[in-house]
N, C-alpha and C positions, 0 to 999 in steps of 0.2 A: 687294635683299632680297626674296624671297619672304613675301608677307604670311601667316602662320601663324597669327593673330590678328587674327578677323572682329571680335570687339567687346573693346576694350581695357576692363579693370578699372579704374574708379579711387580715389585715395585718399580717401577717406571721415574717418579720425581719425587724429594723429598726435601721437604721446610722445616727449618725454626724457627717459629712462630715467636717471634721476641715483641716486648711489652709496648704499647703505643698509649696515649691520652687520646680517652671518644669522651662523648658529653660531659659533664661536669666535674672534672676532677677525678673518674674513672681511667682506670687503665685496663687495656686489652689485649691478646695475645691474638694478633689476625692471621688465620693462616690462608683461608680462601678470602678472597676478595681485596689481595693487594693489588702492589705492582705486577708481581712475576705471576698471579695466578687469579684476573678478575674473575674469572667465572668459571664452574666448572658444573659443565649442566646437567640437572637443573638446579645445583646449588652455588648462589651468589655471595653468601658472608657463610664463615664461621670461626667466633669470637668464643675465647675463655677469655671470661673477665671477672676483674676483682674490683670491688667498692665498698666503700667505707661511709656512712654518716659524715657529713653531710653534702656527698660526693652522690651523684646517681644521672639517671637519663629524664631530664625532667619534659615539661611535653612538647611530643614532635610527630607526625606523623608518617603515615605508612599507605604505599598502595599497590598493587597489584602483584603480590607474592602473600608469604606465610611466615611467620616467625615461632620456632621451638627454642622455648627454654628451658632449660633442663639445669637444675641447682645443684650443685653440688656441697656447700657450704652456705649458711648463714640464710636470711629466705630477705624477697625483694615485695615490695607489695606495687600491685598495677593497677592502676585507673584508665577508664577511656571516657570518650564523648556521649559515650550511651548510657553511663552508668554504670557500669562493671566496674565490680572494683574487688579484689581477693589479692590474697598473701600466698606466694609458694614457697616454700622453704625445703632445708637438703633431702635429695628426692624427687621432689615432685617435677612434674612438667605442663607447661602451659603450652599447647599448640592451637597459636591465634592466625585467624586466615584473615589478611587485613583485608581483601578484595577489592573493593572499588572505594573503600576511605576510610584508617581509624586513626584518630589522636589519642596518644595514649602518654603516660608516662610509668618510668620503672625507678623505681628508689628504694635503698635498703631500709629493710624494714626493723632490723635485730641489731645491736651493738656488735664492732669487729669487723671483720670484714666478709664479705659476702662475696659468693664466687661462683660460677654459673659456667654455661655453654650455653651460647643461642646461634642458631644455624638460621641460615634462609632460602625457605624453597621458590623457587619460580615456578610460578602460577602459569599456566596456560594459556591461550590467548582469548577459550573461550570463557573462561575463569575469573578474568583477572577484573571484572567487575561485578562481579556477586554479591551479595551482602557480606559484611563481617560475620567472624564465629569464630567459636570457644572451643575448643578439647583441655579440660582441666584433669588432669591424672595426680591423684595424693599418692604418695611413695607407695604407703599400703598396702592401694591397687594396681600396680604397676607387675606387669606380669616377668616370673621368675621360673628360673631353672636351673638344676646344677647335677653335673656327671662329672668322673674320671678328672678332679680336680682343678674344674670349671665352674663358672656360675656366669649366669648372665641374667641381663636386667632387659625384657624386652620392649622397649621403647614403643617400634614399630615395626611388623612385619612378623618372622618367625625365625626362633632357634631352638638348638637342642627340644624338639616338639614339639616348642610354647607359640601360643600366638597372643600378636598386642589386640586389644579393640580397636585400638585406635585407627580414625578413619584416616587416608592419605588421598588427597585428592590427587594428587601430582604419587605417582607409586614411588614409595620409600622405604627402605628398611633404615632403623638404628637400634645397634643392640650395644649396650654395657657390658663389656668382657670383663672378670677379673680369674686371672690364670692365677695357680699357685707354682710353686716352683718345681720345675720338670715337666709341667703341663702340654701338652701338643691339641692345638685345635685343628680342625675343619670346618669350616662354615660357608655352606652353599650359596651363591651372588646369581642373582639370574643374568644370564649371560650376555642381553643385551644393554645393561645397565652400567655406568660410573660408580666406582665407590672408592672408600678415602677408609682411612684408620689414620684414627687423633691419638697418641699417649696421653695420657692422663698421668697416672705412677710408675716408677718404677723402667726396666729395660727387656723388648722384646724382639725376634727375629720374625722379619714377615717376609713371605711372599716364597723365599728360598731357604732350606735352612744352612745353608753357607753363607747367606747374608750379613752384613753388619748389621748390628742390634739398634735400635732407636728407643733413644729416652724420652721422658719428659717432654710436654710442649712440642714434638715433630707431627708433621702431617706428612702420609704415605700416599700415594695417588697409585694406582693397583691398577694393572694395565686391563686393556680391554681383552685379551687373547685367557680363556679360561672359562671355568663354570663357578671357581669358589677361590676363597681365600684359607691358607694356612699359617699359624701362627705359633710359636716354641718360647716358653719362658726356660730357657735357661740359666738362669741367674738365681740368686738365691733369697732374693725377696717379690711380694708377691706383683705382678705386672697388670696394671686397668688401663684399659683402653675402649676409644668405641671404635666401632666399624661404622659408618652410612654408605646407601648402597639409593642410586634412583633412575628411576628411568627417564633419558634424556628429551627433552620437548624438540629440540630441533630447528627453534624458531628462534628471528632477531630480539636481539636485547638491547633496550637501550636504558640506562641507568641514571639517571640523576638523584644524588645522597638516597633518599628513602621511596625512590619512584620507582618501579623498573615495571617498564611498557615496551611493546613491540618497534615503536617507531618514535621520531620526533614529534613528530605533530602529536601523537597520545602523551607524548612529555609536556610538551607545551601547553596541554587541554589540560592536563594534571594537574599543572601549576597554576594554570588559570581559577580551576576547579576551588585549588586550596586559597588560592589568594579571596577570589571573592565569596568563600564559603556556600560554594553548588555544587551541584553533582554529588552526594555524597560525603561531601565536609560541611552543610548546613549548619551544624551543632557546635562547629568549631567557632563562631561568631562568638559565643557569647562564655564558653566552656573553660576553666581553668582547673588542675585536677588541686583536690588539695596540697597535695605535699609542694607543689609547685607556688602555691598562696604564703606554706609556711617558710618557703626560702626568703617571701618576700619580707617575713615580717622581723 
């Protein structure tokens, strides 16, 4: 193997991300954005989560960050205050940039249970009230790659070659690993940047290969000292995980549930905003998504 990776990252703190209850009867696996790890910039949540009929997120709003979801299982369908309304299902991924105000809801849309990843990136400060937008990616088109017992799914950013389209306002990489057994990665992190690896399946050594292996549901935090991550399936079934990698903003957070603005006062106006439907949340006055109608009925 060509050494692609002068100074290996290594793991620094490590979570189990164990199950919790968010919106309606959903459960979630939190590994950023608890107690011991709010923020880790510039990303503020990231939830595996699992929902079943007639269990989901129904409507709630969103400002001044980005939300990726990325299904792994079962597909969710989402409405907002604008009209958008589509289905993504296992594969695809939605990367909505809520900006300065979307009401949206997310409810399973297939029988079973339905199982995802949604991350959330923090927006910038000159950002953080743009319009909404969409990046809708079907499995399909989701760009791929596979060598020497690798494959990856590029989300965002670039591996083994490949590059995503997808735009990042906030710079981001996330790639889908899945190693076979015996597998040894390298993947290059640009050096000034945060990045984390989620397990998904299966048990992997990261960062050193004398390291103890991480299963299922852990989240790795990869120090900042390095240019790239390395990663070893020694185990004899096959090991998925993602890597996210971003470049940090640097600036105050302040967070109340689905707001996060630089200061109080921008929280304050936020809520003001949502409560009497301005700035931004106008549409919300009069807006109910359907599936949210059919709970009622």
């Amino acid at each position: 193997m060509v050494n692609i990776v002068k100074e290996r990252r290594l793991v620094v703190r490590k979570f189990l991300a164990r199950p919790q209850h968010e919106g309606v009867g959903a459960i979630v696996r939190r590994s950023i954005g608890r107690f011991e790890l709010k923020y880790f910039d510039p990303f503020l949540v990231l939830d595996e989560f699992s929902v079943s009929s007639p269990a989901g997120f129904p409507d709630h709003p969103h400002r001044g960050f980005e939300t990726v979801t990325y299904m792994l299982q079962g597909a969710v369908t989402h409405e907002d205050f604008e009209g958008h309304k589509g289905t993504i299902g296992a594969g695809d991924l939605q990367w909505m940039t809520a900006g300065r105000g979307i009401v949206h809801s997310e409810m399973p849309a297939a029988q079973g249970t339905q199982r995802g990843l949604q991350l959330w990136i923090n927006l910038a400060s000159k950002h953080k009230m743009i319009e909404p937008g969409y990046q809708e990616v079907a499995s399909r088109d989701i760009a791929e790659a596979a060598q020497d017992r690798i494959k990856v799914r590029v989300i965002a950013g670039e591996a083994l070659g490949t590059k995503s389209a997808v735009y990042t306002r906030t710079p981001t990489m996330y790639l889908d690993f899945t190693l076979k057994p015996g597998a040894h990665l390298q993947q290059p992190v640009p050096v000034s940047w945060n990045a984390f690896v989620y397990v998904l399946e299966g048990e992997g050594i990261f960062g050193s290969p004398d390291s103890l292996a991480a299963t299922s549901h852990h989240l790795l935090l990869l120090g900042n000292d390095g240019d790239g991550v390395e990663a070893w399936n020694k185990s004899m079934k096959p090991l998925r995980f993602i890597l996210v990698g971003g470049q940090p903003l640097g600036e105050p957070v302040v967070q109340y549930g689905p707001f996060v603005m630089n200061t109080e006062e921008e929280i304050d106006q936020t809520i003001q905003d949502y409560e009497n439907c301005t700035n931004g949340f106008e549409k919300a006055r009069h807006w109910r998504s359907e599936a949210t109608l059919g709970l009622d009925e």
